[in-house]
Structures are given as C-alpha cells and as structure tokens.
C-alpha positions, 0 to 999 in steps of 0.5 A, a space after each residue: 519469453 513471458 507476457 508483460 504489460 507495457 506502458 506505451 505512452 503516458 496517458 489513461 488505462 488504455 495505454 497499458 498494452 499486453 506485450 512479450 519481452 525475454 524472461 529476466 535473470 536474477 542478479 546477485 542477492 535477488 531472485 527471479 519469481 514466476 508471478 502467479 498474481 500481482 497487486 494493482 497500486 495506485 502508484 502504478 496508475 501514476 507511473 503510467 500517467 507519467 508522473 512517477 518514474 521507476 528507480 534507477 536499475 528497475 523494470 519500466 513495466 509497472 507493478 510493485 508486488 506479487 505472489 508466486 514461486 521462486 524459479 530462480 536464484 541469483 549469487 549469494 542468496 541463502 534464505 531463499 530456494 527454487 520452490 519457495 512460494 512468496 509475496 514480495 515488494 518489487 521495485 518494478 515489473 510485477 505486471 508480467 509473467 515474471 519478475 526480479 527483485 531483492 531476496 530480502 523483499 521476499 515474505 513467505 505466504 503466511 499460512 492459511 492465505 493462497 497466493 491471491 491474498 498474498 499477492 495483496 500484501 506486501 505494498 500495503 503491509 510495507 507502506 503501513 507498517 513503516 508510516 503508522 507504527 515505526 514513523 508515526 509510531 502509534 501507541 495502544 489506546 491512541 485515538 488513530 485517523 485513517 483516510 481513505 479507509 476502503 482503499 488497500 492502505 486503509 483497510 490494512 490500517 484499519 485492521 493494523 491498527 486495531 490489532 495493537 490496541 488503537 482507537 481507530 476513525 477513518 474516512 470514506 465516500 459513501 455510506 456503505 464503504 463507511 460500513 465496511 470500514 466498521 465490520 474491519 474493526 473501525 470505531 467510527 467511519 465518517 462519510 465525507 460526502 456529508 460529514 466533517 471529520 474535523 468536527 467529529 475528532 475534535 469532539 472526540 479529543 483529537 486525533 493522535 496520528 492521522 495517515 493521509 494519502 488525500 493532501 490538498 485541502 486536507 492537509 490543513 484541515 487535518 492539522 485542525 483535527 489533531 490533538 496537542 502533539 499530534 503527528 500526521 504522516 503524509 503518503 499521497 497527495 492525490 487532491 494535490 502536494 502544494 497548499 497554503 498552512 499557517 504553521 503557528 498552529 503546529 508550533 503552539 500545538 507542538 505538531 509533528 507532520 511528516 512524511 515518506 514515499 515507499 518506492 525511492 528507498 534503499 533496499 536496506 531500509 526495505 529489507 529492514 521493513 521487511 524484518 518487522 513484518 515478519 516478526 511482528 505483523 505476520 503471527 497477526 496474519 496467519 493467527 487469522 487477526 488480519 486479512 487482505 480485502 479482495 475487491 476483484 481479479 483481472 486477467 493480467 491482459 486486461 490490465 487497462 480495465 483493472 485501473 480503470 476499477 481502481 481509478 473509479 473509486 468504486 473499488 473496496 479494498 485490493 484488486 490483483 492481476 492473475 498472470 499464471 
C-alpha cells in the first residue's frame, strides 16, 4: 500500500484528503517510480475544483509530474533500468507514494540539480518548449511577452527564452514579483497593477509572440499589443475562455492566435517533446544557464495547504509535494 492524496469531492483545498490505495504496476512501456517530490500545478487545482477530468486510463488522483526512482519496469522498456533516477511528466497520480507513467516521459535528473529541483521540471519544461519554440516558434532577437512571469511557466519562459537570444517582457502583480522576473533574465517587467502592457509593447514595437495563460479580457488586449504578424498562444484562461474580439484586426495585421493544452495529447506527441528537451533545453540546465525557481515544499499530507499557497498568488515560482 502507498500513501496518496484524494480528491473527495470536487471543491476548494480542503477536499484533498491524504489516504491509502495498493501500490500500481506498470504496463508494457511504462514504469513504476517511487516519488520522492511532486510538482503542484495549476491544473491540478482544476481537476480538484471539477473542471478538469483525468484521460481516459489515467489515475484520478492529481499530479502531473514528479522526481524519484525507478523501482519498476514494465514489457518492452530498454532506456530505462530499476535504479534510475527521474523526473517525468505523468498523466496523473503524482500526488502519492508512487506512481505509473510512460517510459518516454521520463527525463534524467540533469546533473548538478536533486531530486527536488527536478521534480520542478517536466510539466513546465514540456508546456514551454512546445508552445514557445515549436508552436509559437520564437526566433532569436524577437521581442517575447510572457504573463504571469513569477508563476512556473513564466520563470521557465523567461529563463527559456532568454537563453536562445529572445528580447523578453512580461508581466506581474507586484512589484517585487516584477523584480524577480528581471534578476531571471527579463528585459522589462511590467506591473499590471499600475502599468498597461499594451502601451509599453507597442512603444516597444510590439510583441512578436506573446504566451498567455490570463484569457479573458486580455485576450483582446493582447491582440492590440502584437506587432504585424505576431503570434499569441494561448495555455489558460484563468480570467475566463469566452470573450468578444474583432477579428479584423488579425486579418489586416496578418496575426496567428493559436493554442494547446499539454494533458489530452497523445503519448507520441509527449514522447516527442520529450526528445527535444533532451536534445536541446537539458545542455542548458546542466551547463547552469536555467534552473527551476523553488518557492516552498509541503508534506505531500498537506497537499490542501500547498494549493491554498498556489491559489494565493502569493507564490514565486514552483512549489513541490515531498512524498519519500
């Protein structure tokens, strides 16, 4: 038996309730970690509010990444042996003692980083890597906007982004968070509190490729702060999906909005993201040019309290469960 965290109801924090389930084996192609830490998202804070159901076949316990060791492998797995020390993006589950995902999903704990900065890695590196460089395919000395650049995404696009040459801006809600944003590597931080990021893009030229998790009201707004031919992707819509835009001006100004969500893939096509981490953002990590922004640790028991600390705001950076 192993301990998990259960969501008993949908509601706020306080419906994650620690609990015991058996222990689950891996299939053919995946392996069975035994969970050290595991990243808090906030699409597990959606899934507990009801709002986001697990893939057909995934754990309904929430968590979709973690550090630890291989203890287990199933059928027809090769790159990976009992021992092995990972992160990996999960499909669900990560909030336990143990949990199950594909082989391919798996990265090795980049050297120099322990398994509590590792376990900060694969749901933010993943969501990154895909939206910025391979949808939104950022070029060096574009001018790049990020939103929410304190939150995990932000500070991994921020760092990410910066490292292959971009200009980057981004946003935040106060000013010390707009502090932390320039110390990782931002060119301007803009406090939305007091500042219009409109204004200042389109001083600036306009922003080649904007990432936003905010929607709502911004969605609009952002397409004003676009340069011709700019590209928005879309991750969230934490201020709501469903907003009125004129979509003249992204025909006259020749804009690309687009968008994806990370957990409904296939596992091919996370496989494949996988691949490129490895190749191309990994050398970054381990030559010391990126690293994961802790912001605090919680007992994997007092899960309800680590999303309270997430939905707070208050949070700079990742927050981890510890489960070993």
């Amino acid at each position: 038996m192993m301990r998990v965290i259960e969501i008993t109801r949908p509601g706020g924090p306080d419906v994650l309730q620690p609990s015991e389930r058996p222990i689950p084996k891996p299939g053919a192609g995946e392996v069975l970690i035994r969970v050290a830490y595991a990243g808090v998202n906030r699409p597990d804070a959606l899934q507990r509010a009801g709002a986001y159901d697990p893939p057909k076949g995934a754990s309904d316990l929430p968590g979709l990444e973690a550090a630890g060791e291989i203890v287990e492998i199933g059928d027809g797995v090769s790159t990976w042996s009992v021992g092995d020390r990972v992160c990996a993006l999960l499909p669900g589950g990560g909030y336990a003692q143990y949990a199950v995902t594909p082989a391919a999903h798996c990265l090795p704990v980049p050297d120099g980083l322990g398994l509590k900065e590792a376990a900060c890695l694969p749901e933010t590196c993943f969501t990154v890597w895909t939206n910025v460089f391979l949808r939104g395919a950022l070029k060096g000395g574009e001018r790049f906007l990020v939103h929410g650049g304190s939150s995990g995404i932000g500070t991994t696009a921020i760092q990410l982004a910066r490292a292959f040459g971009a200009r980057v801006f981004t946003t935040a809600g106060s000013d010390e968070k707009c502090r932390a944003c320039l110390d990782l590597g931002a060119e301007q931080a803009i406090n939305y509190r007091n500042e219009d990021f409109v204004e200042i893009l389109r001083a600036a030229g306009g922003a080649h490729l904007i990432l936003d998790m905010v929607g709502g009201d911004y969605l609009p707004r952002n397409v004003r702060a676009l340069a011709d031919d700019g590209r928005l992707v879309q991750i969230a819509f934490l201020q709501g999906a469903q907003v009125e835009l004129n979509f003249a001006e992204v025909m006259m100004r020749r804009l690309t909005i687009t968008g994806s969500t990370l957990r409904p893939q296939s596992p091919l096509a996370k496989a494949r993201i996988a691949d490129g981490l490895r190749a191309h953002v990994w050398p970054l990590i381990e030559a010391g040019r990126i690293a994961p922004v802790m912001d605090s640790e919680f007992p994997l028991q007092e899960a309800s309290a680590a999303h309270a600390r997430m939905e707070s705001s208050a949070h700079v950076g990742k927050i981890v469960l510890k489960a070993g």
